[in-house]
N, CA, C and O atoms as CSV, one atom per row, in Angstrom:
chain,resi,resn,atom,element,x,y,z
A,1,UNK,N,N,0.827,-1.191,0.000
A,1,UNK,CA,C,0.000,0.000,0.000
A,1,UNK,C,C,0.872,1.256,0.000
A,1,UNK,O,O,0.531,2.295,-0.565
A,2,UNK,N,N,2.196,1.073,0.772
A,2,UNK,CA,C,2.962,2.632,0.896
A,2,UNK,C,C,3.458,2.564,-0.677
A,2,UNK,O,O,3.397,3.620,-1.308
A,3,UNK,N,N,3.933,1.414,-1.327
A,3,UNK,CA,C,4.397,1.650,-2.615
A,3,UNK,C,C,3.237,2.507,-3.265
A,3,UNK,O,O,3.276,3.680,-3.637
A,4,UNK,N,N,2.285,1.679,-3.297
A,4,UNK,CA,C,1.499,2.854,-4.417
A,4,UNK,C,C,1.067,4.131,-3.928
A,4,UNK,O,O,0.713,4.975,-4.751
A,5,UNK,N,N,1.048,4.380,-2.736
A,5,UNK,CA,C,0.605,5.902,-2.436
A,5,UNK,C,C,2.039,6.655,-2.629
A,5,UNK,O,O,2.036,7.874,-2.797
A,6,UNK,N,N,3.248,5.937,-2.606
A,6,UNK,CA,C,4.771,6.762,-2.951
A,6,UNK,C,C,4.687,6.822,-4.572
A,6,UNK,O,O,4.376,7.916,-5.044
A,7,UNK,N,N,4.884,5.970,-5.285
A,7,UNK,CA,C,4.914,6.214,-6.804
A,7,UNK,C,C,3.883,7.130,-7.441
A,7,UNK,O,O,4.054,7.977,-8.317
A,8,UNK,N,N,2.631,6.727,-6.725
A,8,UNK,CA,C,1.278,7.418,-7.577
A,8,UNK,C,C,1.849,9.393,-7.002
A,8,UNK,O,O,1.933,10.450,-7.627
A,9,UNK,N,N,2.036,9.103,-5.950
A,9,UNK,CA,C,1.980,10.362,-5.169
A,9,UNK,C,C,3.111,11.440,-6.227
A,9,UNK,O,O,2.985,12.561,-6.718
A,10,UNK,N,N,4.321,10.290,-6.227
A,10,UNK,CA,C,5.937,11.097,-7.146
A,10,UNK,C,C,5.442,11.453,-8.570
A,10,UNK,O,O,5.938,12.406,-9.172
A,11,UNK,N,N,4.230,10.504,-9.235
A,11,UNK,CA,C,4.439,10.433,-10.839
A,11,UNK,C,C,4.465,11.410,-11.406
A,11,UNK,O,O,5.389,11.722,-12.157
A,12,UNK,N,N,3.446,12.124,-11.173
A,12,UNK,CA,C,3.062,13.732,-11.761
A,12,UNK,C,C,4.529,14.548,-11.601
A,12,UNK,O,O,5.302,14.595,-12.558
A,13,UNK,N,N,4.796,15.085,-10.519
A,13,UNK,CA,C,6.137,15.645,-10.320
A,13,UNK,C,C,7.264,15.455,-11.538
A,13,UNK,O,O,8.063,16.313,-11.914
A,14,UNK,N,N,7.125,14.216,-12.007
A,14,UNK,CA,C,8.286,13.673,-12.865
A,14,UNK,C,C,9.090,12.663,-12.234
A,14,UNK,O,O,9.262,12.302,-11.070
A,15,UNK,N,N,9.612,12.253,-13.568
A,15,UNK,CA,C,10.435,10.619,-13.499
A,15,UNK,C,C,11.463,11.123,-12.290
A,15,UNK,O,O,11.797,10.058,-11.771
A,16,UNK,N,N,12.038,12.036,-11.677
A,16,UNK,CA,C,13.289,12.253,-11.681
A,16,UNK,C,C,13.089,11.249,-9.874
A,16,UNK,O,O,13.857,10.323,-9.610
A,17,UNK,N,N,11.945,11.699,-8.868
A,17,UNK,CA,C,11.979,10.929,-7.762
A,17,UNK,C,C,11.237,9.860,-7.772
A,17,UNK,O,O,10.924,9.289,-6.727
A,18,UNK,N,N,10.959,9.558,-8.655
A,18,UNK,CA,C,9.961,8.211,-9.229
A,18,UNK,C,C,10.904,6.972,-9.781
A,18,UNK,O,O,10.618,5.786,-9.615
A,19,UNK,N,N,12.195,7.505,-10.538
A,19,UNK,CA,C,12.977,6.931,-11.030
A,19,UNK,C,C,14.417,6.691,-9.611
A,19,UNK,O,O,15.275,5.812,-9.702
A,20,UNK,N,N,14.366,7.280,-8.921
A,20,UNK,CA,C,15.252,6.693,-7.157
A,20,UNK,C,C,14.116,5.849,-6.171
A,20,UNK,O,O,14.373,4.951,-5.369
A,21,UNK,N,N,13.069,6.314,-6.431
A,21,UNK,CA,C,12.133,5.251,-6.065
A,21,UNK,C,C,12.220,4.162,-5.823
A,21,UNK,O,O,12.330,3.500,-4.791
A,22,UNK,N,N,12.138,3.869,-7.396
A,22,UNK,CA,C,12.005,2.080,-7.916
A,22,UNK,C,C,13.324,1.916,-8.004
A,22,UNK,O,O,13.533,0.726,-8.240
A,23,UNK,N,N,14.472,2.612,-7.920
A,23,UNK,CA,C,15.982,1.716,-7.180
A,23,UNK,C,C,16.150,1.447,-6.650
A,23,UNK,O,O,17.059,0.616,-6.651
A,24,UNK,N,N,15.399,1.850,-5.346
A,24,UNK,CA,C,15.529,1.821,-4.153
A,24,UNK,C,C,14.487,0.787,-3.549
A,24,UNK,O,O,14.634,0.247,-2.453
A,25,UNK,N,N,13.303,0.559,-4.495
A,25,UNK,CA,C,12.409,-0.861,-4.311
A,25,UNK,C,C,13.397,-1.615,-5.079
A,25,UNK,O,O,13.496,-2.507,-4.237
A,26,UNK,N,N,14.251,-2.000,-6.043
A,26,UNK,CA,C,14.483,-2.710,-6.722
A,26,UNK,C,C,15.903,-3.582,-5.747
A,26,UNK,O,O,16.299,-4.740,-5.884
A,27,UNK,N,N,16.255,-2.816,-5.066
A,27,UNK,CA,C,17.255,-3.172,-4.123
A,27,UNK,C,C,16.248,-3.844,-3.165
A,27,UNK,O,O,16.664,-4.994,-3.029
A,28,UNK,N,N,15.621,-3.754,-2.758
A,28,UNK,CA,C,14.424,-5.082,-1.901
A,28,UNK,C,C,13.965,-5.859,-2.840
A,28,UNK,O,O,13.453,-6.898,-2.423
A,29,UNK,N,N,13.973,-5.748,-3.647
A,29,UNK,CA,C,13.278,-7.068,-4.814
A,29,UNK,C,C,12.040,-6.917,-5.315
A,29,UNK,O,O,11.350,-7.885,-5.634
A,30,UNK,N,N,11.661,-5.716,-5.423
A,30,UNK,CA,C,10.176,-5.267,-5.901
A,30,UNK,C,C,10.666,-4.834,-7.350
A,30,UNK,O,O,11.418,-3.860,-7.402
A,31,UNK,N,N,10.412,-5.283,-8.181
A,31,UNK,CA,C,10.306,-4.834,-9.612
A,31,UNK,C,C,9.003,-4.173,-10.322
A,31,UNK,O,O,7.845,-4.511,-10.079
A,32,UNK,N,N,9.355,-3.291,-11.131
A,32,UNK,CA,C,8.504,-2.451,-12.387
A,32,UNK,C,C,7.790,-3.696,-13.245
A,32,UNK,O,O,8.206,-4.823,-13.512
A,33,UNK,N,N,6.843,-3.180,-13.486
A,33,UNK,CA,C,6.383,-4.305,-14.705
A,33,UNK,C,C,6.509,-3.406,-15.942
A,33,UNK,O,O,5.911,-2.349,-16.145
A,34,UNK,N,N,7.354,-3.994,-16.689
A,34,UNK,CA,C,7.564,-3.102,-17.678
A,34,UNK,C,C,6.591,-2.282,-19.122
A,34,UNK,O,O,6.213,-2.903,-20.116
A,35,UNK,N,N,6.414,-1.150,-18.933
A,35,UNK,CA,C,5.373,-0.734,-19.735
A,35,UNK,C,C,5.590,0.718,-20.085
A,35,UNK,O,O,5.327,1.640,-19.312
A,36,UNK,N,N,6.191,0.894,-21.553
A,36,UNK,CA,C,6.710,2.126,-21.953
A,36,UNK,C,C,5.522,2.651,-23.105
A,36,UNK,O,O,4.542,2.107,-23.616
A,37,UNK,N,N,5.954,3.564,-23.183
A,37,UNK,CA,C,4.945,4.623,-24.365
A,37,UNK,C,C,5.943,4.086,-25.599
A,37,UNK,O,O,7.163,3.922,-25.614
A,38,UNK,N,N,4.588,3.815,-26.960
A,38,UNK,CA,C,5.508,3.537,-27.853
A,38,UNK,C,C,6.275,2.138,-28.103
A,38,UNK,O,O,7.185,2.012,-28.923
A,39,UNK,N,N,5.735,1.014,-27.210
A,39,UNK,CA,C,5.551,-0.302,-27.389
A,39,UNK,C,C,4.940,-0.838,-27.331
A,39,UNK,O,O,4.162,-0.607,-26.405
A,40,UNK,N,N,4.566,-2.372,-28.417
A,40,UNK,CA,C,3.145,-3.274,-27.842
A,40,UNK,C,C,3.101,-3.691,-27.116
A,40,UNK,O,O,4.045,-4.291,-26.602
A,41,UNK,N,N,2.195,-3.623,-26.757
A,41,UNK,CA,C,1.226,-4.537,-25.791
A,41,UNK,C,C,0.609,-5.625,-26.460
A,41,UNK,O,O,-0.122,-5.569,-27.449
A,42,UNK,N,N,1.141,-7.059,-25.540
A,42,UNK,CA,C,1.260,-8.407,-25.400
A,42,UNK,C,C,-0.507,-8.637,-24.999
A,42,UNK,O,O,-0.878,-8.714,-23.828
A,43,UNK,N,N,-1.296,-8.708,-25.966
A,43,UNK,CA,C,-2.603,-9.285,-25.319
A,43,UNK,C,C,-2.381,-11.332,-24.085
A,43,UNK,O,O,-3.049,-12.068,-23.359
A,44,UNK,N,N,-1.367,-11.245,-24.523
A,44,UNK,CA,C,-0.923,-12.639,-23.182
A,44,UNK,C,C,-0.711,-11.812,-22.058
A,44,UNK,O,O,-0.640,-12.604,-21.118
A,45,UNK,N,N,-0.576,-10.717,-21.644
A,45,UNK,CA,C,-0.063,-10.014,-20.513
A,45,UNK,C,C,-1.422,-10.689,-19.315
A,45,UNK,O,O,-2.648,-10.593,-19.256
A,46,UNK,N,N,-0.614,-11.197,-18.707
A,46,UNK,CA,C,-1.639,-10.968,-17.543
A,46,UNK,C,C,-2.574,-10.114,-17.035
A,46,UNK,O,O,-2.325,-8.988,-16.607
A,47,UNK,N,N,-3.907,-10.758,-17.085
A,47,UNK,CA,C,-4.487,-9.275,-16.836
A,47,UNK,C,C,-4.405,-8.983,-15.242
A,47,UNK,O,O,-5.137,-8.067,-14.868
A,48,UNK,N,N,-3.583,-9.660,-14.195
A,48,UNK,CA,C,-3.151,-9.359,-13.011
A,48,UNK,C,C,-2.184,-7.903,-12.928
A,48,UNK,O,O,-2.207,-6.995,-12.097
A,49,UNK,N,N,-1.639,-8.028,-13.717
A,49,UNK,CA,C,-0.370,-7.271,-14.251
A,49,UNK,C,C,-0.885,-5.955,-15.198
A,49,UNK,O,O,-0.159,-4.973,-15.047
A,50,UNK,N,N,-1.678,-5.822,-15.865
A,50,UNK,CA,C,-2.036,-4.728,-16.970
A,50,UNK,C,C,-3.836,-4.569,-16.507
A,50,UNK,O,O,-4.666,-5.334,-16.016
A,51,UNK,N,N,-3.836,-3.295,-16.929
A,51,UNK,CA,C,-5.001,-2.583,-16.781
A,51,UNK,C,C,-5.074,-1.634,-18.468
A,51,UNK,O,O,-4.687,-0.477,-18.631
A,52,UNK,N,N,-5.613,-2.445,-19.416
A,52,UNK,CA,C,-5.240,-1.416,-20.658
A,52,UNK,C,C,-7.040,-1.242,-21.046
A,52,UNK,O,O,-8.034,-1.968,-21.035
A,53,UNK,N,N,-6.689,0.241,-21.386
A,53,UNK,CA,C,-8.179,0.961,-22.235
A,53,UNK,C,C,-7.516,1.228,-23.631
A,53,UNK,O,O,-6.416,1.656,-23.979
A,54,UNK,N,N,-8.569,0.825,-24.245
A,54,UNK,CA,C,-8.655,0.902,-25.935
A,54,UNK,C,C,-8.812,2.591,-26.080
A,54,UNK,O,O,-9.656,3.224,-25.446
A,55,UNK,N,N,-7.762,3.259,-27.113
A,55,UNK,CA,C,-8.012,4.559,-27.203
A,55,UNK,C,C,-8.010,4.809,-28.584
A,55,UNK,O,O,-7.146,4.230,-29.242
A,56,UNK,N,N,-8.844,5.596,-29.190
A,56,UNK,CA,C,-8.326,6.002,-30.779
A,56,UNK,C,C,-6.902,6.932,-30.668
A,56,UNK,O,O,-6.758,8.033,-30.137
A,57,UNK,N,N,-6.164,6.298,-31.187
A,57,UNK,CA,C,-5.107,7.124,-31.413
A,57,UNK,C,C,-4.792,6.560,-33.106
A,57,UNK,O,O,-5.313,5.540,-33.558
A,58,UNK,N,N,-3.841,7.454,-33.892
A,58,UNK,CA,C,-2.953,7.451,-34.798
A,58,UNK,C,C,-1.593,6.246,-34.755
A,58,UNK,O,O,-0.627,6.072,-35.498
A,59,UNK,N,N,-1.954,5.734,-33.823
A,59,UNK,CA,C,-0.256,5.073,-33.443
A,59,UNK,C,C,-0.803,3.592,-34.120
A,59,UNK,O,O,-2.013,3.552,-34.343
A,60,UNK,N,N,-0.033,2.424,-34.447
A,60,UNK,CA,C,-0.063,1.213,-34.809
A,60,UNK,C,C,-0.922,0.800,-34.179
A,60,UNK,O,O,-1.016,1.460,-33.144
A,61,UNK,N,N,-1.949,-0.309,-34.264
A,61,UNK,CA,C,-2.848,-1.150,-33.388
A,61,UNK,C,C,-1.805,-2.012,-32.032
A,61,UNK,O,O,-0.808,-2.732,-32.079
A,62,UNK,N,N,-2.605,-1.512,-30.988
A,62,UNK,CA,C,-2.112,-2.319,-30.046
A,62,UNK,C,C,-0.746,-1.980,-29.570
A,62,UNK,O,O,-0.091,-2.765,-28.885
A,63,UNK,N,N,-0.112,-0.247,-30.109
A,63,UNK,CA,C,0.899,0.065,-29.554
A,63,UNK,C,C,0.527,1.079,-28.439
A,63,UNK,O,O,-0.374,1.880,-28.686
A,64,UNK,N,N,1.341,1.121,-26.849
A,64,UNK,CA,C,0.870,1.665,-25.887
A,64,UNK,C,C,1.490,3.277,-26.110
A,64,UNK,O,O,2.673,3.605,-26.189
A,65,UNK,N,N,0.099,4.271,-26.190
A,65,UNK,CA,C,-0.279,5.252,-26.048
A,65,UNK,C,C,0.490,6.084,-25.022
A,65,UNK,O,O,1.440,6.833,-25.251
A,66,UNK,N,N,-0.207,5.764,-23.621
A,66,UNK,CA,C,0.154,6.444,-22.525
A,66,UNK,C,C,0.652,5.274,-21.197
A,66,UNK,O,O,0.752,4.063,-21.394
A,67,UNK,N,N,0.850,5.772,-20.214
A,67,UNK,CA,C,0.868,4.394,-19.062
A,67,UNK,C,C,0.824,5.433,-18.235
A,67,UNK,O,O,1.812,6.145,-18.056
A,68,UNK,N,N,-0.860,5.726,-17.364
A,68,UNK,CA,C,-1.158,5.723,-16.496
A,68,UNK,C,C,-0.842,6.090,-15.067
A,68,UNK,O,O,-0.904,7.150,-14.444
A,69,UNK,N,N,-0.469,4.806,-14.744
A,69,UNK,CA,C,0.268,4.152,-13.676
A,69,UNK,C,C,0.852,2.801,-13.880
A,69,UNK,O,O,0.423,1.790,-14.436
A,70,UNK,N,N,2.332,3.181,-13.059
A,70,UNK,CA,C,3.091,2.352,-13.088
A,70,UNK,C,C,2.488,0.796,-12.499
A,70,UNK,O,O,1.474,0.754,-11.802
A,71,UNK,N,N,3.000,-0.030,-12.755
A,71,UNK,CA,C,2.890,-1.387,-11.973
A,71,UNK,C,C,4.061,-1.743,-11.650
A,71,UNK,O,O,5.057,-1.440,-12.308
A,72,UNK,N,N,4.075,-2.541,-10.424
A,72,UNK,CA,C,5.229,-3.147,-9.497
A,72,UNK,C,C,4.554,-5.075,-9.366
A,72,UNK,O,O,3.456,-5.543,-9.665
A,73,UNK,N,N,5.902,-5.780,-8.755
A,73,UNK,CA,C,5.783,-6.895,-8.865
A,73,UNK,C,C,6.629,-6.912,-7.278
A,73,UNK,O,O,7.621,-6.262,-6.949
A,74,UNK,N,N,5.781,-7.962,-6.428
A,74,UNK,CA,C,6.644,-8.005,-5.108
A,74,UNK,C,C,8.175,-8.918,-5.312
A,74,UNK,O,O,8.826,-8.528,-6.280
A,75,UNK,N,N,8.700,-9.885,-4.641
A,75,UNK,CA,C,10.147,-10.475,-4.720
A,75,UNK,C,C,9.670,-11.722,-4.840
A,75,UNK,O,O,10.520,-12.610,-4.907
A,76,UNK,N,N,8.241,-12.109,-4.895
A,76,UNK,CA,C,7.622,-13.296,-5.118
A,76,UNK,C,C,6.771,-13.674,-6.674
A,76,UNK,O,O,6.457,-14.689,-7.296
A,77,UNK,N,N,6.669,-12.528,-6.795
A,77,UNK,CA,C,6.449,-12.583,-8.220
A,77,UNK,C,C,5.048,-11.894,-8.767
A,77,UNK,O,O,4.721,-11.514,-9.891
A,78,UNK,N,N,4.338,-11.895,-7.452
A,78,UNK,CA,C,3.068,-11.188,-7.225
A,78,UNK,C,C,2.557,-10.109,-7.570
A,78,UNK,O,O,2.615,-9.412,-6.557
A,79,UNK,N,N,1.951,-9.364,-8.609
A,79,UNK,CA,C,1.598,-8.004,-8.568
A,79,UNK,C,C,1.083,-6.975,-7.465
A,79,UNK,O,O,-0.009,-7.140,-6.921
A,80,UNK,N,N,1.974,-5.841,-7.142
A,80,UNK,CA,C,1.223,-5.329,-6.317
A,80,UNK,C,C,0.965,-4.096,-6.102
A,80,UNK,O,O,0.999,-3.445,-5.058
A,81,UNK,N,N,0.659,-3.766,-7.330
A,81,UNK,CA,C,-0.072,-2.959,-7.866
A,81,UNK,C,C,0.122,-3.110,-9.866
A,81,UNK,O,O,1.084,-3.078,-10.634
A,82,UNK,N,N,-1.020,-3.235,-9.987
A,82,UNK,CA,C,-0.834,-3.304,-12.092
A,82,UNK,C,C,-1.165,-1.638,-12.590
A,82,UNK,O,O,-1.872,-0.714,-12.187
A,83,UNK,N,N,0.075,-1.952,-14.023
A,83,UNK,CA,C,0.171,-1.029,-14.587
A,83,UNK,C,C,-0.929,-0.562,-15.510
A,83,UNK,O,O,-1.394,-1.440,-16.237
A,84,UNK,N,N,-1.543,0.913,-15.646
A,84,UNK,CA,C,-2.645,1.162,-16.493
A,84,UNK,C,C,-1.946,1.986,-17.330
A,84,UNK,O,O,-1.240,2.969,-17.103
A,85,UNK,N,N,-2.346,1.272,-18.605
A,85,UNK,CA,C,-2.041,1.583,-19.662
A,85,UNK,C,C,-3.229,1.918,-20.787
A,85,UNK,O,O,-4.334,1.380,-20.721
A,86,UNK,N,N,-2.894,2.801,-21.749
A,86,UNK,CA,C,-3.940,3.244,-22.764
A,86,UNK,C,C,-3.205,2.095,-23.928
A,86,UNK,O,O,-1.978,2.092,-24.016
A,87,UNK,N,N,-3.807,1.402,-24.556
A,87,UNK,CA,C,-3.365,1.549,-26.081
A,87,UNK,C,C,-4.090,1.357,-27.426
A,87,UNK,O,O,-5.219,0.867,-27.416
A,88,UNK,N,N,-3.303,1.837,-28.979
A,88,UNK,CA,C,-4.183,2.395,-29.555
A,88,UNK,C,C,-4.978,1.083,-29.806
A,88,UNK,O,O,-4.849,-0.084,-29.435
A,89,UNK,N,N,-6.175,2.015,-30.879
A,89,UNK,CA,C,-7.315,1.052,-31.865
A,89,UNK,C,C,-6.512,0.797,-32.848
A,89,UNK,O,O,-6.267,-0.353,-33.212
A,90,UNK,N,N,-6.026,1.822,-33.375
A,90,UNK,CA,C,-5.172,1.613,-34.902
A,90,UNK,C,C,-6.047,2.928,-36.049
A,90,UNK,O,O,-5.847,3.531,-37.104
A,91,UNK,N,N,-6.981,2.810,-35.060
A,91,UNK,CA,C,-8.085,4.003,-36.233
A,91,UNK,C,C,-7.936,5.502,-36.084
A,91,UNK,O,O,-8.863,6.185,-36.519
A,92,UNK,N,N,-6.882,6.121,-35.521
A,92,UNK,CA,C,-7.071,7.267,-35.306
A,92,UNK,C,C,-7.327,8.000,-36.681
A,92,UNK,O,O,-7.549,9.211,-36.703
C-alpha cells in the first residue's frame, strides 16, 4: 500500500523521484512491470499485471499510447499494484 501511495503520489512531479524510487524498491526485490509509451502490448499479458483501455489514437494497433500508472511486482512474483495503460485502436 505505501508503494502505491509513494509512486502514484511522485508520478506527476516527474520521473526524476519516481525513477530513485524504484531503485531503491528494486534493491528489496520489488520490480517495475515493464510498460513504456511507444511499445506493444502483449494481449498474453496478464491481466493481473495490466489494466489497458482501448483509445483512438494514430499510433499502430495495439501500440501503448500512454501508461497511467506504473505497476510493481513483489520479490515473489506477485503483482502489487498493475500497470494502467492506454493503447491504440489503430483508427485514429
Amino acid at each position: 500500500l505505501l508503494i502505491r501511495y509513494a509512486t502514484n503520489t511522485l508520478q506527476p512531479t516527474g520521473s526524476r523521484g519516481v525513477n530513485s524510487l524504484v531503485e531503491f524498491l528494486a534493491s528489496g526485490g520489488i520490480r517495475e512491470i515493464p510498460a513504456q509509451e511507444g511499445a506493444l502490448f502483449d494481449d498474453s499479458y496478464s491481466p493481473g499485471r495490466y489494466e489497458r483501455r482501448r483509445v483512438r489514437s494514430d499510433q499502430p494497433r495495439d501500440c501503448i499510447v500512454e501508461v497511467h500508472q506504473r505497476g510493481f511486482l513483489g520479490a515473489d512474483g506477485i503483482p502489487l499494484q498493475r500497470a494502467i495503460v492506454s493503447v491504440s485502436d489503430g483508427q485514429g
